[in-house]
N, C-alpha and C positions, 0 to 999 in steps of 0.2 A: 468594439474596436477602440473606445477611446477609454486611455490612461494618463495620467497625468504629464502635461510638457514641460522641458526645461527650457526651452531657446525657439522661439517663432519669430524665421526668416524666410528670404527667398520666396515670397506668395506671389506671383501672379496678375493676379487681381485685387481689385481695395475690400478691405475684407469690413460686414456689415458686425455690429453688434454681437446677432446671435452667430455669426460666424466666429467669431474671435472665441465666445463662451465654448464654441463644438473642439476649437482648437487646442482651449486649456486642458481640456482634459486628453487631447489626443496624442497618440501614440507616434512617437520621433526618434526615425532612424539615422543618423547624423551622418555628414561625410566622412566622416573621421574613423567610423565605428570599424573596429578588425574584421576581414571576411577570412574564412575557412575553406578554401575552395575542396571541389568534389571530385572523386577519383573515381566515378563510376562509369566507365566510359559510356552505358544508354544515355546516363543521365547528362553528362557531358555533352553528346550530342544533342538531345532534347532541350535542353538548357542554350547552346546556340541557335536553333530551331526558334525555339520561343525568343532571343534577343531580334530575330528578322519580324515580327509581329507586330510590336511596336505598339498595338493600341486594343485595348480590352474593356469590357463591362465588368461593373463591379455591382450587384443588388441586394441592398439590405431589404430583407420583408419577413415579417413576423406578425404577432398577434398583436402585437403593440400599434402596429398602422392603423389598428382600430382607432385609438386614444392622440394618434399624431403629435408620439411622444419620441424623446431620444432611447433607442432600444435598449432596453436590457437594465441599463444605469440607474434609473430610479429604486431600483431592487436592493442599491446598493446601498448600507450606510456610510460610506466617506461622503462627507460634505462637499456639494460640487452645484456653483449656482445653476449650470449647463443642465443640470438632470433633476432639480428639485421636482419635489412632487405633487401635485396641482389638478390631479386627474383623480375619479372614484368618488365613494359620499364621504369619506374622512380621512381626507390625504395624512391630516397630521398626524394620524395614527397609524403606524410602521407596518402593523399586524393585518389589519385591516384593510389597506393598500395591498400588501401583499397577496393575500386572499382572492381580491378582486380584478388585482393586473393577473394573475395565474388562472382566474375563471374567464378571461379574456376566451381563454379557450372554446369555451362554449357556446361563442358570438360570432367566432371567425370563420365567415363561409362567404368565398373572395368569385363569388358566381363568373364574373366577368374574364376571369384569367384565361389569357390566350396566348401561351408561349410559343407558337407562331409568329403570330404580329409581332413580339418581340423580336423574335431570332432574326426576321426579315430586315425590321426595324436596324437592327447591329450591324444586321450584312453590309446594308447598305450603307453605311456609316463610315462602312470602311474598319468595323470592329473584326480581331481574330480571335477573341478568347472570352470566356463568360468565365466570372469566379461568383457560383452562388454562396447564399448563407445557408447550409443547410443546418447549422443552428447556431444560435449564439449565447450569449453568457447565460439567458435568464433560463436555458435549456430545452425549450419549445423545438422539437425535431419537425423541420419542415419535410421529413422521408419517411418510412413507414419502418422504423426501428421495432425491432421485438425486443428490446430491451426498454422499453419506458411506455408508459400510457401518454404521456402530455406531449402529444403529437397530433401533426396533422390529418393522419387517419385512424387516429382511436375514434371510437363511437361519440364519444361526447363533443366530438368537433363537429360542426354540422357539415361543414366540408368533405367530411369520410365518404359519404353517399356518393361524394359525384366521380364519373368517371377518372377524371383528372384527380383527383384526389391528391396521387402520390408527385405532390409539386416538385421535389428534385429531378424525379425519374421523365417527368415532362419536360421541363426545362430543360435539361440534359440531353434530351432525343431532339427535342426542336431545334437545339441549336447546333448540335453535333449535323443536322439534315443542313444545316446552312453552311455547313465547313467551318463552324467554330471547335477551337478547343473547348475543353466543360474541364472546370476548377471547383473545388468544393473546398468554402470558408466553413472551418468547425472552429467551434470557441474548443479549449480545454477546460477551461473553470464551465460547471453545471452547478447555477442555485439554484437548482430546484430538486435535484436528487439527492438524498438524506448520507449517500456517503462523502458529503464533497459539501453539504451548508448540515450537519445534525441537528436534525428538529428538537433534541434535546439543549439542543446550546442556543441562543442566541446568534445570527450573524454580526461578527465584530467590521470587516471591510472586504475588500473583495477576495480575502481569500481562503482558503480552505478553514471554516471556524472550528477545528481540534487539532491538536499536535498531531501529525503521520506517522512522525517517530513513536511514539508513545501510543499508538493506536496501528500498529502494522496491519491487522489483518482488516482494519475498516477503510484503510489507505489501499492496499492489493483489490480490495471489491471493487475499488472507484476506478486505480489503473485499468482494470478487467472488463469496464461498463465501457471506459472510455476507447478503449485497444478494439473492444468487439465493435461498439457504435462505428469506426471510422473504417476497420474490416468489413463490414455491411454495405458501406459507401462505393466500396472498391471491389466490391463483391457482385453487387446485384444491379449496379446504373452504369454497364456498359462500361469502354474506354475512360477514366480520368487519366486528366494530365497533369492537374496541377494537385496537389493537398495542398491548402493556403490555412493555415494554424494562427488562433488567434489567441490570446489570452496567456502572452507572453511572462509572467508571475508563475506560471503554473511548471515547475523548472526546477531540475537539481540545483542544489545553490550549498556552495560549500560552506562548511560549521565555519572558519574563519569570518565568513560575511557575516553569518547571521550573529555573530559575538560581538564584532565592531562594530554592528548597528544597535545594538543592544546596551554596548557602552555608551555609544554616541547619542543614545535617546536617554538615557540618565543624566549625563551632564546639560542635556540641552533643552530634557522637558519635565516639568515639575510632575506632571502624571505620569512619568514612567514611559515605558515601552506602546506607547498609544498609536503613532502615526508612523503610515507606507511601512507595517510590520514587514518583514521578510521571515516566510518560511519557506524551509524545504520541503517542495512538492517534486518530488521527483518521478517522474509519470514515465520513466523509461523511454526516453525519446527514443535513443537508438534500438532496442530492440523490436519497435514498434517498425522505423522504418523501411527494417531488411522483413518482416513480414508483410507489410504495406507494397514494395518492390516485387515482394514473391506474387503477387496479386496482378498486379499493374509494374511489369518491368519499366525501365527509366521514367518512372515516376519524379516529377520538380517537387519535393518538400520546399516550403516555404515556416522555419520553428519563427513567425517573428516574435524580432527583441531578444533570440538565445544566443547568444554569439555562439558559434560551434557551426560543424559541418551537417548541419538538418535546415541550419538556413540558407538555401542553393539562392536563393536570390535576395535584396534589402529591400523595404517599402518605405521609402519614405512617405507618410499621411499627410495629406491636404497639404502639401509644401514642394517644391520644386530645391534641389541644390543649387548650390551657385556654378558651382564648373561638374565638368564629366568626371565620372568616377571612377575607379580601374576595376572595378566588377560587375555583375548584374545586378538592373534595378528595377525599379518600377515605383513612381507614385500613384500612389490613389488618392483619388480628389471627386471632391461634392462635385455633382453638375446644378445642383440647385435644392434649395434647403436644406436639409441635414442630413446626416446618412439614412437615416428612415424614414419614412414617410409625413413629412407637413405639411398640414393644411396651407395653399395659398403660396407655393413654393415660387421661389423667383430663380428662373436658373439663367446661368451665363450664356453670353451673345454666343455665336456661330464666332465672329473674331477670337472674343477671351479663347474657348475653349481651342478653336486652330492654333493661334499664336502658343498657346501651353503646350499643344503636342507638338510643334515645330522645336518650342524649348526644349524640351524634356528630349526630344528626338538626337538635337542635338549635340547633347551632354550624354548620349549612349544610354538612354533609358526608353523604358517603354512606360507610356499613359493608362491606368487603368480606371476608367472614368466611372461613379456612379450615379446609377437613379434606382429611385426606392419608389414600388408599385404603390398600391394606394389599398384598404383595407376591401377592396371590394375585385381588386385582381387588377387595375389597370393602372396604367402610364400615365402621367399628366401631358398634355397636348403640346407644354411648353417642352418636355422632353421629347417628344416627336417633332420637332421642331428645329431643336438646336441639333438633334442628330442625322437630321433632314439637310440641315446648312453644311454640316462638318463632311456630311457624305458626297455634295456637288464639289465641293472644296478636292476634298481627296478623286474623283473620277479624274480631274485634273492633273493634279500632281503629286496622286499617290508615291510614283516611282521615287521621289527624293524623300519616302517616308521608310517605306516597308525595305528588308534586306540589307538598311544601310549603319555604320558605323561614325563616329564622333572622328572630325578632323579637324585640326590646327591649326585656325584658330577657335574653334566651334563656334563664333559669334564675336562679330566684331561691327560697331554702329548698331542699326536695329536688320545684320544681315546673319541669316544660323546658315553653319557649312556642313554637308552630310556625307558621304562617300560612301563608294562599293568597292568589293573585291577587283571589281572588270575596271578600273582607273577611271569611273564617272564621278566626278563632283557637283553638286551642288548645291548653288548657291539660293536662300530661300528669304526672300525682301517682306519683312511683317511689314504693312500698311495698317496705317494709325487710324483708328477714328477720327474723321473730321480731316484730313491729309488733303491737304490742295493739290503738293506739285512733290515732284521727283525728281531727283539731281539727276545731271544729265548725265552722270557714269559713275560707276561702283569700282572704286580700286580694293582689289582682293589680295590684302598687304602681305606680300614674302612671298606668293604663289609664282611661282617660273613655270609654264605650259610650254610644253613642244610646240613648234610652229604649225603641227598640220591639224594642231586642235581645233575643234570649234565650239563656241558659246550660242546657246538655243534659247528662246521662250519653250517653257513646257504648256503645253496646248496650242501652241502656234505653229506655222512653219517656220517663223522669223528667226534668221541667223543674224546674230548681233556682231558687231565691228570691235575688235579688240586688239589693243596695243601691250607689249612690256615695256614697262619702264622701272626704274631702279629698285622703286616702291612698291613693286606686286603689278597683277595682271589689273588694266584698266580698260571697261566693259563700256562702251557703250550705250544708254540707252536711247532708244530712238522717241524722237516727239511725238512725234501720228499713232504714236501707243499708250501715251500717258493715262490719257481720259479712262481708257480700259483699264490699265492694269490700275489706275487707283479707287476702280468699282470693283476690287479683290480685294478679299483678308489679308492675301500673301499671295506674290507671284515666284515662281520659281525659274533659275536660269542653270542650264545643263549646262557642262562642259566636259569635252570628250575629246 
């Protein structure tokens, strides 16, 4: 998931050290960026469908959980302090590493996995969508591909033997039995298969190491590996809703680009054409996704980072925007250490994580939170925990979560505004760490309510006293409730 960033804003939370390092390298979809909208009317629907959801798992897990390293990236040779390599008997040797992260495989038998526990775990959470990894950059298929050995049910995985084996096709059932949607993250770039890194070449950086142009029929074998791997997907695990596509590089890119950057890296680098090469990979998005659709009608493609219409919705990564966007979005954000699996992970309070999906909620997006299992098949406790807190949170005041849309002023003081179709608003009070006291009224600036409105606690029966005056609706709140509501993350106030 992570590629180099240009601008870290809008976080949330105080971001740690190795947070900041996960950040450089990650992948930024900016407010600004052109969207493409979709003319499919399934997808159209399903695409409103999924904007009422509002809050998702997101799981990195691979072979690499073994080593409780950042996935995939050490593989890579662009220089990045976030993915140095530190793991194996002779990190500093490229080859040798190599060898030994790719025999990971060998090791990887995650006994403990109970895609159950999980899916329960989500439900309860208040989660409505799983987007797994069923493989990422370094090519390790966590699905039982007939197209590659370096999976998790070829023989040499010790994992192959157990029932569960085939972990997509688990996790997908379990969580589909809990009324989630099932989303499948595929990388497009594969180092590890020979028509996409040539074991003849050396790898140069993360992208395809031979000209495509100059090699057509060793570039159509890789489209072909890659077209079938994700037809399998959509083929044999049931219902998918979402294709969530990673490894946005991997992308038609017109000759004019690739010339101007070719210029622009002579005049500006004494080695020549060395750094964030651009090639044209063009992997035939589009004819992929009218086959992918024949499979799974209103299927959500997600091309991120391609502008064009394959990318139905934007992710912004580990970052929150500033204001609501005018299309569909979704952050995905760590819940604690790094997208994969680390030793000793510190994940955010039951607050941070609340108050970020109340954000995100109310700027018209939806939250798609991750946790990365552990190399032995489980959750860390602390993520039972915080999704434990988020779920009492929501049995509460789900209703000003789920179904609802961005309204104006989406967030004004520390108060976010959400709204429904049926003229309910409300209004949602983040409560601070450490927070004594509460003003005695909330004025909801420019808001004019009919007179036969009323303003509610959600969880209460308490109808609250409310006046207009020039300035917007001004709320009451009553005293003999303080104590309570400031033992809440965030209390909610309906008005109807």
């Amino acid at each position: 998931m992570n590629i180099k960033m240009y601008r870290l804003r809008s976080l949330l939370m105080p971001l740690t050290l190795t947070f900041i390092c996960q950040l450089v390298g990650a992948q930024a979809i900016y407010e600004d960026e052109r969207y493409v909208p979709e003319t499919d009317p399934l997808v159209l629907e399903k695409l409103e469908q999924w904007q009422d959801l509002k809050f998702g798992l997101l799981m990195h897990w691979g072979t690499y959980s073994q080593w409780g390293i950042v996935e995939s990236w050490s593989l890579c040779p662009e220089e990045y302090g976030w993915c140095e390599r530190t793991k194996g008997s002779n990190p500093s040797d490229y080859n040798t590493y190599k060898k030994e992260y790719e025999g990971l495989q060998k090791t990887f038998n995650p006994v403990k996995f109970d895609p159950d526990k999980w899916a329960k775990a989500a439900k309860n959470a208040g989660m409505k969508y799983v987007v797994f990894t069923t493989k990422h950059h370094d090519g390790f298929s966590m699905f039982d591909s007939k197209y590659t050995d370096y999976k998790i049910t070829d023989p040499k995985t010790p994992f192959s033997t157990n029932p569960k084996a085939n972990i997509t096709k688990e996790i997908f059932n379990s969580f589909r039995e809990q009324g989630l949607w099932a989303g499948a993250y595929f990388s497009k770039p594969d180092w590890n298969t020979p028509t996409y890194w040539d074991p003849y070449y050396p790898p140069r950086d993360r992208n395809v190491n031979y000209e495509p142009e100059a090699n057509p029929e060793k570039w159509q074998s890789y489209i072909d590996f890659t077209h079938n791997q994700i037809l399998e997907l959509l083929t044999d695990y049931g219902k998918v809703d979402i294709l969530w596509l990673d490894g946005g590089w991997v992308a038609k890119t017109p000759k004019s680009e690739i010339t101007n950057w070719y210029e622009q890296q002579l005049v500006n680098n004494d080695n020549g054409y060395l750094k964030n090469r651009i090639v044209n990979q063009d992997i035939k998005m589009d004819e992929l996704v009218v086959k992918a659709r024949e499979k799974q009608p209103g299927l959500i493609v997600v091309d991120r980072a391609v502008h064009g219409k394959n990318q139905n919705y934007l992710t912004p990564e580990n970052r929150v925007p500033e204001k609501p966007l005018p299309y569909p979005w979704e952050s995905c954000i760590i819940a604690g250490g790094g997208w994969s699996y680390s030793f000793d992970a510190k994940y955010m309070s039951g607050r941070e994580a609340i108050h970020t999906l109340v954000d995100i909620v109310a700027k018209g997006g939806n939250l798609l939170l991750n946790v990365a299992p552990s190399s032995e098949g489980e959750w860390d406790e602390g993520a039972y925990k915080l999704l434990n807190e988020i779920g009492n949170w929501m049995s509460v005041n789900k209703e000003a979560i789920y179904g609802t849309r961005s309204m104006a002023p989406f967030k004004f003081d520390n108060v976010c505004v959400t709204a429904k179709p049926d003229g309910s608003v409300y209004l949602t009070y983040l409560v601070e760490k450490g927070q004594t006291s509460l003003p005695t009224e909330i004025v909801f600036p420019d808001f004019k309510p009919k007179r036969s409105v009323k303003a509610q606690l959600l969880g209460t029966k308490q109808k609250l006293k409310w006046t207009q005056k020039e300035d917007g609706m001004v709320i009451q709140l009553p005293n003999d409730m303080s104590v309570k509501l400031l033992d809440t993350e965030a209390f909610v106030i309906k008005i109807k």
